[in-house]
Every structure is written in structure tokens, then in C-alpha cells.
C-alpha positions in Angstrom: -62.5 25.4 -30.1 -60.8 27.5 -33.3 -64.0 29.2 -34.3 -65.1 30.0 -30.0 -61.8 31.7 -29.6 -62.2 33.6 -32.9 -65.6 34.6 -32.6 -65.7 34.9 -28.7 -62.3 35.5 -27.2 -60.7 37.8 -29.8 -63.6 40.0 -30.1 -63.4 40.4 -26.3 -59.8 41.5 -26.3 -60.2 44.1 -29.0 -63.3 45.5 -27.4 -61.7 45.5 -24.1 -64.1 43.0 -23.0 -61.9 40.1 -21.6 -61.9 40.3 -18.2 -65.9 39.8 -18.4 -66.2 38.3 -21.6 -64.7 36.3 -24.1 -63.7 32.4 -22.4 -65.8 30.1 -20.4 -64.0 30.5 -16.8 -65.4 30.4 -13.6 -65.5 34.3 -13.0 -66.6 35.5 -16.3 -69.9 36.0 -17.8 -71.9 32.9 -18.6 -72.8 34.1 -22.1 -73.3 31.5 -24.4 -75.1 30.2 -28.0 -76.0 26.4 -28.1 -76.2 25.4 -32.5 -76.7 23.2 -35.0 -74.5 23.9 -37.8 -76.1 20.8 -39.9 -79.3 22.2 -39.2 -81.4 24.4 -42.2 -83.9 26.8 -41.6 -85.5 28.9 -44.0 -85.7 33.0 -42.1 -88.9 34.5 -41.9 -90.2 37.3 -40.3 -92.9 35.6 -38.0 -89.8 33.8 -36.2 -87.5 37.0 -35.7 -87.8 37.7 -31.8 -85.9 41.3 -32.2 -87.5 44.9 -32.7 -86.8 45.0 -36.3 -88.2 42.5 -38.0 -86.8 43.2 -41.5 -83.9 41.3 -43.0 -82.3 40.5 -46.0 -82.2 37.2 -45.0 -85.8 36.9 -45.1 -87.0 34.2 -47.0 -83.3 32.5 -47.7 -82.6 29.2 -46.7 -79.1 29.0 -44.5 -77.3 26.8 -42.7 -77.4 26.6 -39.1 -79.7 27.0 -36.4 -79.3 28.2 -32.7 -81.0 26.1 -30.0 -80.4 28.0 -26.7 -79.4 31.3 -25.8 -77.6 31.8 -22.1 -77.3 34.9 -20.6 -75.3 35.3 -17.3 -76.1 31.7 -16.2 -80.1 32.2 -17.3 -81.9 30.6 -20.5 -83.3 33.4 -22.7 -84.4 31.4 -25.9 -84.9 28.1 -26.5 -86.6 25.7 -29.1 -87.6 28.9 -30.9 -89.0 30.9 -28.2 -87.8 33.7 -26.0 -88.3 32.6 -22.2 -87.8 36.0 -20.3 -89.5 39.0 -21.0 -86.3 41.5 -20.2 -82.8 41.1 -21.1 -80.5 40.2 -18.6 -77.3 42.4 -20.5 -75.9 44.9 -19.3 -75.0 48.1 -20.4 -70.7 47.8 -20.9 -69.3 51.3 -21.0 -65.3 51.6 -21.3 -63.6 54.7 -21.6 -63.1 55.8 -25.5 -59.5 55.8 -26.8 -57.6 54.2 -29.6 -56.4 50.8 -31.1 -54.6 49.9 -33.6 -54.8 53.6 -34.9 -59.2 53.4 -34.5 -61.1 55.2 -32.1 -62.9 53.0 -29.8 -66.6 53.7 -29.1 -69.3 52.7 -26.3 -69.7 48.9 -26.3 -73.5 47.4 -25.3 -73.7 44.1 -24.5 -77.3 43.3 -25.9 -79.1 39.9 -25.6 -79.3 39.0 -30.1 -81.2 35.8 -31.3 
């Protein structure tokens, strides 16, 4: 539960995100990665299903491997295959200001795998 509210929840309140985002609650977006941290995979280019295929990750063997991909309730990847054609995201705009000091930009919530 340590690493969801790290990577999920706290992300969410500094982008301003947690009244949508962030916790599994009735209310909120249903946005959630299913993994297999015990799982290795070596990255290649043939498997990346985003626009640029390039990474420096190419070729590496890592740890880790995700399963399924929810978006707002629907499955958009699983077993190694995209299942809808268009994202379900959304486009989040909040107003820009400061934290901490920072200026805040334009957050997108974007479907990533």
C-alpha cells in the first residue's frame, strides 16, 4: 500500500489531481496498472504500443512487467496488446499558479503502457 500512495496518491495532491485521482474510492477515476514485479522482460521496440518507439531501455533486461492497464473502469492493455483503439483520458486542465515556490503547468492525463 506504501509504494500506491507514493506513486499514486502523492502525485495526485501535488498536481492538484486528488479529488479525481490519486486513491481507489468509489467516486474517483478507476485508473489503475495490474504488475508483476518478479516478472523480467527484455524492452524492445516491436512491443512499445506508444508513438515513439525509441528508448534507452531498448534492448535492457528489467524487472517488472505490467499485465493490465484500466482506464476509467475500461481495459486498455492486456497480455501485451492494446484493446481499444482511442484513449479513454481526458484532457485535465487546472488553473496555473504556484507550489512550494514552482510554477504549476497544464496537467494531461494520457493513457502510458
Amino acid at each position: 500500500m506504501r509504494l500506491s500512495e507514493l506513486l499514486s496518491g502523492k502525485v495526485a495532491d501535488i498536481f492538484g489531481l486528488s479529488a479525481s485521482k490519486g486513491r481507489i474510492v468509489k467516486g474517483l477515476d478507476a485508473d489503475l496498472v495490474i504488475w508483476d514485479p518478479e516478472e523480467e522482460q527484455v524492452i524492445q521496440e516491436s512491443e512499445c504500443l506508444h508513438r515513439h518507439k525509441a528508448s534507452a531501455y531498448t534492448g535492457q533486461k528489467l524487472m517488472g512487467r505490467v499485465k493490465k492497464t484500466i482506464v476509467h473502469g475500461e481495459v486498455v492493455y492486456e497480455d501485451g496488446r492494446g484493446i481499444l483503439g482511442a484513449s479513454p483520458g481526458k484532457l485535465l486542465l487546472r488553473s496555473a499558479g504556484t507550489r512550494d515556490g514552482h510554477p504549476q503547468e497544464v496537467v494531461r492525463d494520457q493513457v502510458c503502457t
